[in-house]
C-alpha positions as CSV (number, residue, x, y, z in Angstrom):
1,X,-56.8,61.9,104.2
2,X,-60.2,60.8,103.6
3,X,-61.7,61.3,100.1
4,X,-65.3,60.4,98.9
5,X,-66.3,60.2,95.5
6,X,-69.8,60.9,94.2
7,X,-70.9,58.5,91.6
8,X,-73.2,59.1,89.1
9,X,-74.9,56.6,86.2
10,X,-74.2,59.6,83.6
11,X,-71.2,60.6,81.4
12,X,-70.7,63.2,83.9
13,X,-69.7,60.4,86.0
14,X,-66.5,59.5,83.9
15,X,-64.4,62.3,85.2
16,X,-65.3,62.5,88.8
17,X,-61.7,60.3,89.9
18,X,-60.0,62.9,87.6
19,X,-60.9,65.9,89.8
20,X,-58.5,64.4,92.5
21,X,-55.9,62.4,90.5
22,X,-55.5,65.3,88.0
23,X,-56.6,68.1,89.2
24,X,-57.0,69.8,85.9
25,X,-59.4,69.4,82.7
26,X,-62.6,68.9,85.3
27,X,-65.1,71.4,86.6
28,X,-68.0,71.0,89.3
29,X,-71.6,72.1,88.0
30,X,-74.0,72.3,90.8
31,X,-76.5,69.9,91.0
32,X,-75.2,67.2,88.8
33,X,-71.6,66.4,89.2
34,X,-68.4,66.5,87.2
35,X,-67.6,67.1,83.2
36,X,-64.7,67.1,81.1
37,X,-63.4,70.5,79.4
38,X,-63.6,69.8,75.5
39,X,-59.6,69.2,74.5
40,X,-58.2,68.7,78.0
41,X,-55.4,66.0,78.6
42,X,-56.2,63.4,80.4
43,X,-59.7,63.2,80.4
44,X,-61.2,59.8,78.9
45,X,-62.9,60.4,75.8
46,X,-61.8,63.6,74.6
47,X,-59.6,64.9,71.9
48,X,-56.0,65.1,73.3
49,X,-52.6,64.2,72.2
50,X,-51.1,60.4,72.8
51,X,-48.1,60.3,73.4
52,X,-46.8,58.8,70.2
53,X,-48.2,62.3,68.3
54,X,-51.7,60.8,67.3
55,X,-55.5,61.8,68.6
56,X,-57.5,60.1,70.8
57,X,-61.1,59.8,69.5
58,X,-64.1,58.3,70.7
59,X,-67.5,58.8,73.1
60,X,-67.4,60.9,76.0
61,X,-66.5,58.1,79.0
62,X,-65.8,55.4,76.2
63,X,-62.2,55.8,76.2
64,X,-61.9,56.0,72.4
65,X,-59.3,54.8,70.0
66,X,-56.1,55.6,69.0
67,X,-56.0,56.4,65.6
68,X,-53.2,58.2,65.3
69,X,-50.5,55.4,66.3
70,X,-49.6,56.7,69.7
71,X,-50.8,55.5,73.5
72,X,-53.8,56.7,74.9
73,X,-54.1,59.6,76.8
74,X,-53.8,57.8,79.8
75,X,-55.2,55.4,81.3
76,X,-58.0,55.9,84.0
77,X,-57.3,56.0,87.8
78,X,-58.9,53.4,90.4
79,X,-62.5,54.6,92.1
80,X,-61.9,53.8,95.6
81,X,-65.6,52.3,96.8
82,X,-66.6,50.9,93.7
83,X,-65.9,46.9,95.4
84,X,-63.8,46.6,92.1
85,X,-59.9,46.0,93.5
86,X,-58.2,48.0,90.6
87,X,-54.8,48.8,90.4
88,X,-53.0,50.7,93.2
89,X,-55.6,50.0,95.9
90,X,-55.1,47.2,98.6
91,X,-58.5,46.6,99.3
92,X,-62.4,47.8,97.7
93,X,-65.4,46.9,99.8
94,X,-68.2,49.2,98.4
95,X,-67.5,52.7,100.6
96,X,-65.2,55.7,101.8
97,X,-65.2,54.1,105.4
98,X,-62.8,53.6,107.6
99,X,-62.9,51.2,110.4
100,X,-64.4,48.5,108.9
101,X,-61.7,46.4,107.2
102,X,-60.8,49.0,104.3
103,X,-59.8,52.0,105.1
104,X,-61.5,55.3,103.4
105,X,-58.3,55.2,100.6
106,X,-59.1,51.4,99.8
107,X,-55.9,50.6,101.9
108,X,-55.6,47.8,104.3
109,X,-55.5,48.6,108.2
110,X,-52.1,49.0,109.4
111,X,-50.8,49.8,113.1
112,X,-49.4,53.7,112.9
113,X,-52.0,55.3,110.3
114,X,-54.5,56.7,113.5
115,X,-57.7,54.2,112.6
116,X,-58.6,51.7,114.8
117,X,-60.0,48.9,113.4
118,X,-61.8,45.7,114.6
119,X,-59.4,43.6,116.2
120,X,-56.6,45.9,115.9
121,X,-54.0,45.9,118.8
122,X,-50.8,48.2,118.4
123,X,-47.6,49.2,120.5
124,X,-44.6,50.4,120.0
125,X,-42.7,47.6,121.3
126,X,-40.4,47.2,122.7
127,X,-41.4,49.2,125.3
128,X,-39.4,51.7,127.2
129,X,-37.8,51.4,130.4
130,X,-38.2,54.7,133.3
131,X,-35.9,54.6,136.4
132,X,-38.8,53.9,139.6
133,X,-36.3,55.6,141.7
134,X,-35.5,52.9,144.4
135,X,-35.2,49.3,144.8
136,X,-38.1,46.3,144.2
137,X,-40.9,48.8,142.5
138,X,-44.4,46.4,143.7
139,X,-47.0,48.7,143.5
140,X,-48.0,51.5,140.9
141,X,-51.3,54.1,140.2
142,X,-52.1,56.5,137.1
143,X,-53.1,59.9,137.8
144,X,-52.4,63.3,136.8
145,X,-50.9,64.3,139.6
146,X,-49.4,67.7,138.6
147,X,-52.9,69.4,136.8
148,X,-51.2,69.7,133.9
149,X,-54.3,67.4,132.1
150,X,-51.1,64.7,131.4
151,X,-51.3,61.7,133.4
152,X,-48.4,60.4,135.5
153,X,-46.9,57.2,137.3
154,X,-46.8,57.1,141.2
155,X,-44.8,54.0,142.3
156,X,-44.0,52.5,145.1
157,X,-40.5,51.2,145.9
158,X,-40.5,48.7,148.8
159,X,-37.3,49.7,150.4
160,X,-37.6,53.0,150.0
161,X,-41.1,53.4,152.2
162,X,-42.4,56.3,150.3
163,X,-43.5,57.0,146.5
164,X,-42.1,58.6,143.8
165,X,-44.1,60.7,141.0
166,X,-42.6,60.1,137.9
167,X,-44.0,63.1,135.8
168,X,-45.2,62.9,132.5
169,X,-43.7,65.5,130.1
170,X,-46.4,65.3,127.5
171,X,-44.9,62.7,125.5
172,X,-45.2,60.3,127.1
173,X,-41.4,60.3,128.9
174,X,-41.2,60.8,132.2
175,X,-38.0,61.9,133.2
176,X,-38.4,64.1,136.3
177,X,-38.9,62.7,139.6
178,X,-40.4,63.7,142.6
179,X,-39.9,61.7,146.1
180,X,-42.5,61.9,148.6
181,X,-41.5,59.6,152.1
182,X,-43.7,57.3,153.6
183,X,-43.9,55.2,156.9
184,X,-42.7,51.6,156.7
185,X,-41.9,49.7,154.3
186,X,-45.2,49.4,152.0
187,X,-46.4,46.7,149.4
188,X,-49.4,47.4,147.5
189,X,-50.9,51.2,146.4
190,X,-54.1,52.3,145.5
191,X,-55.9,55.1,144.3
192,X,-58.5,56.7,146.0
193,X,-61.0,58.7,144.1
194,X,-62.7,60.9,146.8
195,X,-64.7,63.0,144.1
196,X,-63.9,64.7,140.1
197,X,-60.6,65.6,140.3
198,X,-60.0,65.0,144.2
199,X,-57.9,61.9,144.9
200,X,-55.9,60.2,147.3
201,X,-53.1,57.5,146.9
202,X,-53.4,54.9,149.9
203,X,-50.9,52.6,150.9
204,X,-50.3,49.0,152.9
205,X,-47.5,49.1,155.0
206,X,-46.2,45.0,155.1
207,X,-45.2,44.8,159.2
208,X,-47.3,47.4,160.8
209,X,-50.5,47.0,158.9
210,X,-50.8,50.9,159.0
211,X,-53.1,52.3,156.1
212,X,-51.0,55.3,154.6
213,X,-53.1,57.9,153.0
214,X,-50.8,60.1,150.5
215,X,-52.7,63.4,150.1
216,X,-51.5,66.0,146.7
217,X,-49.7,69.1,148.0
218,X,-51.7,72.3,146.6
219,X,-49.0,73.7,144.6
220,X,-49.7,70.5,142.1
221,X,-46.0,69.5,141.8
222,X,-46.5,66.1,142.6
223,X,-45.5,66.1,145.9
224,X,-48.0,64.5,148.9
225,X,-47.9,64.7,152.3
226,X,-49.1,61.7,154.4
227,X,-51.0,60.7,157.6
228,X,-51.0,56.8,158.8
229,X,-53.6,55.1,160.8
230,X,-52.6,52.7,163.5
231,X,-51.2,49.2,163.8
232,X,-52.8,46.2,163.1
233,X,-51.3,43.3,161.9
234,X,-48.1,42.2,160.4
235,X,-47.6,40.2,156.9
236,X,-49.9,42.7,155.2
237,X,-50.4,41.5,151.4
238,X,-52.7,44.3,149.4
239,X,-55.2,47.1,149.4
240,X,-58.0,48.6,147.8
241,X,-60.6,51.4,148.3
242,X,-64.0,51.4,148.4
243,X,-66.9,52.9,149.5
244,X,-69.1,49.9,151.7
245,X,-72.1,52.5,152.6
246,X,-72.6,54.3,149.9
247,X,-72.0,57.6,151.7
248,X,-69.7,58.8,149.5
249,X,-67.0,58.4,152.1
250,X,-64.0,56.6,151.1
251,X,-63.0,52.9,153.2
252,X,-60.6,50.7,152.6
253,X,-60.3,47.0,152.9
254,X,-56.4,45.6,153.9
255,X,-55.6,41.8,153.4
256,X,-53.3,40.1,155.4
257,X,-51.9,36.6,155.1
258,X,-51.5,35.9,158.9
259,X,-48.4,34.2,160.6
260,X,-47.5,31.5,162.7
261,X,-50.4,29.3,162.1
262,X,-52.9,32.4,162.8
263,X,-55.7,32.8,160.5
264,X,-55.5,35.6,157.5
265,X,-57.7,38.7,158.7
266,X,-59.3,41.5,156.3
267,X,-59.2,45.0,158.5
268,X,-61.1,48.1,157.7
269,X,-60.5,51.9,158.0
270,X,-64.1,53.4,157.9
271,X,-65.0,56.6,156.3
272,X,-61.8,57.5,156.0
273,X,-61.1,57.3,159.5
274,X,-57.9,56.2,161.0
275,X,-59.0,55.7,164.2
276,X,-61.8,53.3,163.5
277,X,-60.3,49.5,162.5
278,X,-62.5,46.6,161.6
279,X,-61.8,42.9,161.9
280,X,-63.0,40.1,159.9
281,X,-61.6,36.7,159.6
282,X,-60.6,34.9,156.3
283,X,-61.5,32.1,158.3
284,X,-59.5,28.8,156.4
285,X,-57.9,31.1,153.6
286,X,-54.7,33.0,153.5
287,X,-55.7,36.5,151.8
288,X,-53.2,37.8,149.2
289,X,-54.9,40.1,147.1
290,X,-58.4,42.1,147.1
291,X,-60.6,44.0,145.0
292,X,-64.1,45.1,145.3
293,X,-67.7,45.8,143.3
294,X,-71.4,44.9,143.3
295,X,-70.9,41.4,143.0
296,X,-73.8,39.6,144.8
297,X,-76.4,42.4,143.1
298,X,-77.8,44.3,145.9
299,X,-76.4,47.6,145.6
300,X,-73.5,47.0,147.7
301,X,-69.6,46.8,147.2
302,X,-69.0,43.7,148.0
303,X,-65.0,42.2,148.3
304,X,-63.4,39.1,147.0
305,X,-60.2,38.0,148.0
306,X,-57.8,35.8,146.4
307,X,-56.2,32.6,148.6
308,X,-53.2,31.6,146.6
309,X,-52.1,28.7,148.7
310,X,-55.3,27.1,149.0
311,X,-56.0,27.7,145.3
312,X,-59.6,29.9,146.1
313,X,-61.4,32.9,145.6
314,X,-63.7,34.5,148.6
315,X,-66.2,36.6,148.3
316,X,-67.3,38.7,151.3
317,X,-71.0,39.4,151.5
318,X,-71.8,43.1,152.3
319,X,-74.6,43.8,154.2
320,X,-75.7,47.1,155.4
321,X,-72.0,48.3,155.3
322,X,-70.7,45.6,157.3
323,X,-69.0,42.1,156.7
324,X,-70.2,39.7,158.9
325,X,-68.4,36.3,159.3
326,X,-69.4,34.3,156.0
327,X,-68.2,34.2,152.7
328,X,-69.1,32.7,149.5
329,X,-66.4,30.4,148.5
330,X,-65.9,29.8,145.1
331,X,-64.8,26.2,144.5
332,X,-60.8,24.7,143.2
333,X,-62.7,23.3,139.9
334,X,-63.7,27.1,138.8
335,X,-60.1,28.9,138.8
336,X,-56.3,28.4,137.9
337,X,-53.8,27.0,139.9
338,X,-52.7,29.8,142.8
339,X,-54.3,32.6,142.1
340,X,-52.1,35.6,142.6
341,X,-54.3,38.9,141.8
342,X,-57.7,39.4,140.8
343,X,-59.9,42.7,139.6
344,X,-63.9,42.7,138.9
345,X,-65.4,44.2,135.7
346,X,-68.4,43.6,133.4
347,X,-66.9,41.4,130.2
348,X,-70.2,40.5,128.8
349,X,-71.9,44.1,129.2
350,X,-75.1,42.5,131.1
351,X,-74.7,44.8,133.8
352,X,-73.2,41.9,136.4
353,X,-69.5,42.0,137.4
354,X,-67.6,39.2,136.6
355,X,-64.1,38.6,138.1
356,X,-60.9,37.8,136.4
357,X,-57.9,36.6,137.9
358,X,-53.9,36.2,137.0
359,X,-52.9,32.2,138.5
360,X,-49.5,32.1,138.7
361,X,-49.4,28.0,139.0
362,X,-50.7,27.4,135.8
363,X,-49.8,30.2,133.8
364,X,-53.6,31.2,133.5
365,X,-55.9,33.5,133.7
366,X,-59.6,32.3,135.3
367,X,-62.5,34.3,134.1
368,X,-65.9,33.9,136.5
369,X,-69.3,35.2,134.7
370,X,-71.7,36.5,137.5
371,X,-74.6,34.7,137.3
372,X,-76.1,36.8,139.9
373,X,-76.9,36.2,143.8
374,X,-73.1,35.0,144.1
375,X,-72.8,32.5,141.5
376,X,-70.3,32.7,138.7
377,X,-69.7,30.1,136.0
378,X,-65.8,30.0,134.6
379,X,-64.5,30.2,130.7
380,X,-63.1,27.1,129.9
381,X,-60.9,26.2,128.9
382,X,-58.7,28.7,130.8
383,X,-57.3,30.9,128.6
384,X,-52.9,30.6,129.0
385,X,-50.7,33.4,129.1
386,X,-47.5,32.1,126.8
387,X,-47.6,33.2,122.9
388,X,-45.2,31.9,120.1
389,X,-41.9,34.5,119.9
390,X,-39.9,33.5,122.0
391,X,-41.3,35.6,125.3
392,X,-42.8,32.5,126.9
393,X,-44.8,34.2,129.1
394,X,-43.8,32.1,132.2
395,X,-45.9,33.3,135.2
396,X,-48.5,36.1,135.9
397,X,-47.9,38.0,138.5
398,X,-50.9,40.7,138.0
399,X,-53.6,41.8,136.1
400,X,-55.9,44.9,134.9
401,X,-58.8,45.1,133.2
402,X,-59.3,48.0,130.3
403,X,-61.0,47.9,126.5
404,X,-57.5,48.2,124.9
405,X,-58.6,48.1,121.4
406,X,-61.4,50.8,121.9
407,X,-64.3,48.3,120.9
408,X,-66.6,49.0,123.8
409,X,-65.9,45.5,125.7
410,X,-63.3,45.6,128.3
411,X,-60.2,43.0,127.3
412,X,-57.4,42.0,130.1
413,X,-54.0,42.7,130.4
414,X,-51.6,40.5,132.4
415,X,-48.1,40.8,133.7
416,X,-46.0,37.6,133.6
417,X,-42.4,37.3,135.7
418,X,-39.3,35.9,134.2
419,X,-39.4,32.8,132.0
420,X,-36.3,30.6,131.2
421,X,-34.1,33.4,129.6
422,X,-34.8,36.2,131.7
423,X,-37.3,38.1,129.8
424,X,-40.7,39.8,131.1
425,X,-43.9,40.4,129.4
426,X,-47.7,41.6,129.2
427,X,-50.3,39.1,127.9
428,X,-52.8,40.9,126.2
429,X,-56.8,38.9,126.2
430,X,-59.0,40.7,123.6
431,X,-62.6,40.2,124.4
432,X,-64.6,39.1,121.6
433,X,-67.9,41.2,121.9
434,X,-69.5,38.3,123.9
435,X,-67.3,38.6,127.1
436,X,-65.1,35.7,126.0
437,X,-61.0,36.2,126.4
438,X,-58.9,35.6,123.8
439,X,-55.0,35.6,123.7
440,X,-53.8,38.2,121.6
441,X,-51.3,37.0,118.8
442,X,-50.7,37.6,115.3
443,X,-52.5,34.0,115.0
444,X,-55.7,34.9,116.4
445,X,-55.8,38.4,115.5
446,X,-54.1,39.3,112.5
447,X,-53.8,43.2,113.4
448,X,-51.8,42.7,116.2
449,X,-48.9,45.3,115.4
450,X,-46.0,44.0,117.3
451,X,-44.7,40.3,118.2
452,X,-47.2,39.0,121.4
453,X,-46.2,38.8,124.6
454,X,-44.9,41.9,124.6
455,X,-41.4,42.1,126.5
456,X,-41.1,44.6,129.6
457,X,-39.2,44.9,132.4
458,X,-37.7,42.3,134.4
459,X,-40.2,40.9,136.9
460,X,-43.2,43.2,136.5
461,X,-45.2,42.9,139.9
462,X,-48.0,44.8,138.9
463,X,-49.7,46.3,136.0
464,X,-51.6,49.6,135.4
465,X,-53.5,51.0,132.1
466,X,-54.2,54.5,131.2
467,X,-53.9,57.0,128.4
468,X,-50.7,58.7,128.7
469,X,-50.2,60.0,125.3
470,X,-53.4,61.7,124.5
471,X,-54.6,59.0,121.4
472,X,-57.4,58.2,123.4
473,X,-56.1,54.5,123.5
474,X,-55.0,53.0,126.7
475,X,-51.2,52.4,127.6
476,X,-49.7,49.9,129.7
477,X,-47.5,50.4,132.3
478,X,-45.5,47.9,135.0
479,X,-43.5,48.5,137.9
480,X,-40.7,45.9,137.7
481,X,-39.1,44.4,140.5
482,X,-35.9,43.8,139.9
483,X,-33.0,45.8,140.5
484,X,-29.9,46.4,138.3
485,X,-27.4,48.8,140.1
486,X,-29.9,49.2,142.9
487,X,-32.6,50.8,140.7
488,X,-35.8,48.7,139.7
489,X,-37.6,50.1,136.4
490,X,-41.1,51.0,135.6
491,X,-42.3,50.2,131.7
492,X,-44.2,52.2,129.2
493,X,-45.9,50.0,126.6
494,X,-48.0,53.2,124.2
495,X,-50.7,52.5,122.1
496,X,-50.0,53.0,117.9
497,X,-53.1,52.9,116.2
């Protein structure tokens, strides 16, 4: 509970801590504070009885003298906001705030009391482990899928070639699942947000190419139906939605890594049109994953592509809503060894998308500042992945992008495969307020609640945030790949301010 005190420079002022630590022997007089009732106990300066059977004497807010032989009357409580650090109190920096270091009761900030302060990062690790409902969960989307104003966990299973709702019971549990079938065997997912409230789920399937388009049933039970477009290619790698003409039409973008010695191809569905497939070539690259934004700073979504065997990042130029046969190619020197995943967002709040990505090679994260008209310029050195307890953090596997602390600067959040003993994590990068990462650890940030990495699931292949227990903090969530007893897992990692 937050309490203010009103200080005053009169007598009156003596008594004010009494009205709350007391609760008797004070009385509020409009207009100028507190006084003491003539012969109550426990107010300073007042004739009362010690507790040895003398009187306590003196000046109203002197604190008098015991002339009787006994103790005093008792002794006077802390003023929280006075920036004296009296007894009982943790901290005293001047005010009743919270947020700022010292909490309103003059305690220290602690994970679990509701206040988020500056810096602070809590979980409730370990976090807790949900059955995905099939084998090798890759892919996974937030969204409240039910309209039930909770949001849930749609994941894709690779040899299961469908989805799985995994609703949300308000607690954050999700216990009941509900099975949706798919076509082919699929390896990324995607949400598609086709106006407030109106979504689709779209997915890659890996030998067709097919885009699969997973559309809510109207009773709200999380169930979809599906349509497919046609085949393209096979060795399809990831996904994403976008909107390249600003109609307010989805598109999406499909990557795909090409096979025997052909070149890696991006293909479009237009307008949400199944029927209508564009071709562009990655030209020397080998595409793995995608994402798009406004990254040259002409309006337009543009898309960057991530080639983890030649160690680059592509960015395709869009013009007019098309994507002709050039790309911007962002050179070895400026990224991590094989880049794996990558997602765009504006770390230094200047209005420019810069792009972040997880290198599995080097156990790195790269993050590119736009410069603007397709020029970044990279943090160095590259901020690593492995903390100090024991999770070493071995290899990143995915990333997401989220303000995590609530601080108004978006932070990073990575997902890292097995290391040498079998355990998983999430690497959490804090942005310091001038779009610089920084690996969260107790070291760095002393309010980190919980030992960093945080341990999750075995083999987490990709990593999703949102707010699934109503704190208005975002939670992290992973679909892990591997199986125990032919079931892979998905992991809840909740927020504890």
């Amino acid at each position: 509970m937050k309490r203010d005190y009103l200080q005053t420079g009169s007598a009156f002022g003596a008594c004010i801590v009494a009205i709350w630590a007391l609760g008797a022997g004070c009385d509020l007089v409009a207009g100028i504070g507190t006084y003491c009732l003539e012969g109550s106990d426990g107010c300073p300066g007042t004739t009362g009885s010690g507790a040895g059977g003398g009187t306590t004497t003196g000046s109203q807010g002197s604190g008098g003298s015991n002339t009787g032989g006994g103790s005093t009357g008792g002794s006077q409580p802390a003023t929280c906001g006075n920036g004296k650090q009296e007894a009982g109190e943790e901290c005293d920096d001047e005010n009743v705030m919270d947020a700022d270091g010292c909490e309103a009761d003059c305690t220290l900030p602690k994970c679990g009391n509701g206040i988020v302060d500056p810096g602070e990062l809590c979980f409730t690790a370990p976090s807790e482990a949900f059955p995905s409902h099939g084998e090798d969960a890759l892919g996974l989307v937030i969204v409240d899928c039910d309209a039930d104003d909770k949001l849930d966990i749609i994941v894709l299973n690779f040899n299961e070639s469908g989805i799985t709702a995994l609703r949300n019971d308000g607690n954050a549990t999700f216990g009941e699942a509900v099975v949706s079938a798919g076509f082919g065997a699929m390896v990324s997912l995607e949400l598609s947000l086709l106006g407030p409230g109106i979504y689709e789920v779209v997915g890659l399937s890996e030998a067709s190419g097919r885009t699969v388009w997973f559309s809510p049933e109207p009773s709200g039970g999380c169930e979809f139906s599906f349509n497919i477009s046609p085949g393209t290619a096979s060795n399809g790698t990831d996904i994403v939605a976008f909107d390249s003409e600003g109609n307010g039409n989805p598109d999406v973008a499909k990557s795909f890594a090409g096979v025997g010695g052909d070149l890696g191809e991006i293909f479009f569905n237009i307008d949400h049109d199944s029927g209508f497939i564009e071709k562009v070539s990655a030209q020397d690259t080998t595409p793995t994953a995608i994402a798009a934004g406004n990254l040259i700073g002409d309006a337009a979504q543009d898309l960057i592509v991530t080639a983890t065997s030649q160690n680059k990042l592509v960015v395709l130029e869009n013009v007019g809503g098309a994507f002709p046969n050039f790309a911007y190619y962002i050179p070895q020197g400026n990224l991590g060894d094989q880049p794996v995943d990558v997602q765009v967002g504006d770390l230094d709040n200047d209005g420019k998308l810069d792009i972040v990505t997880a290198n599995f090679g080097s156990g790195t994260i790269a993050v590119l500042y736009n410069l603007g008209s397709g020029t970044f310029a990279a943090q160095a050195p590259e901020p690593g992945v492995a903390g100090s307890n024991g999770v070493a953090a071995a290899k990143p596997r995915s990333v997401a992008l989220g303000d995590v602390n609530q601080d108004g600067f978006l932070d990073a959040v990575v997902a890292n495969s097995d290391d040498s003993t079998g355990k998983s994590s999430v690497s959490v990068f804090l942005n310091n307020g001038k779009g610089k990462l920084l690996l969260a650890t107790k070291a760095t940030f002393p309010l980190v609640g919980a030992d960093a990495p945080f341990e999750v699931g075995r083999q987490p292949r990709s990593v999703k945030l949102g707010d699934l227990d109503g704190d208005g903090m975002l939670d992290i969530v992973t679909a892990n790949g591997y199986a125990e007893n032919g079931m892979s897992t998905v992991s809840v990692l909740l927020s504890d301010p």
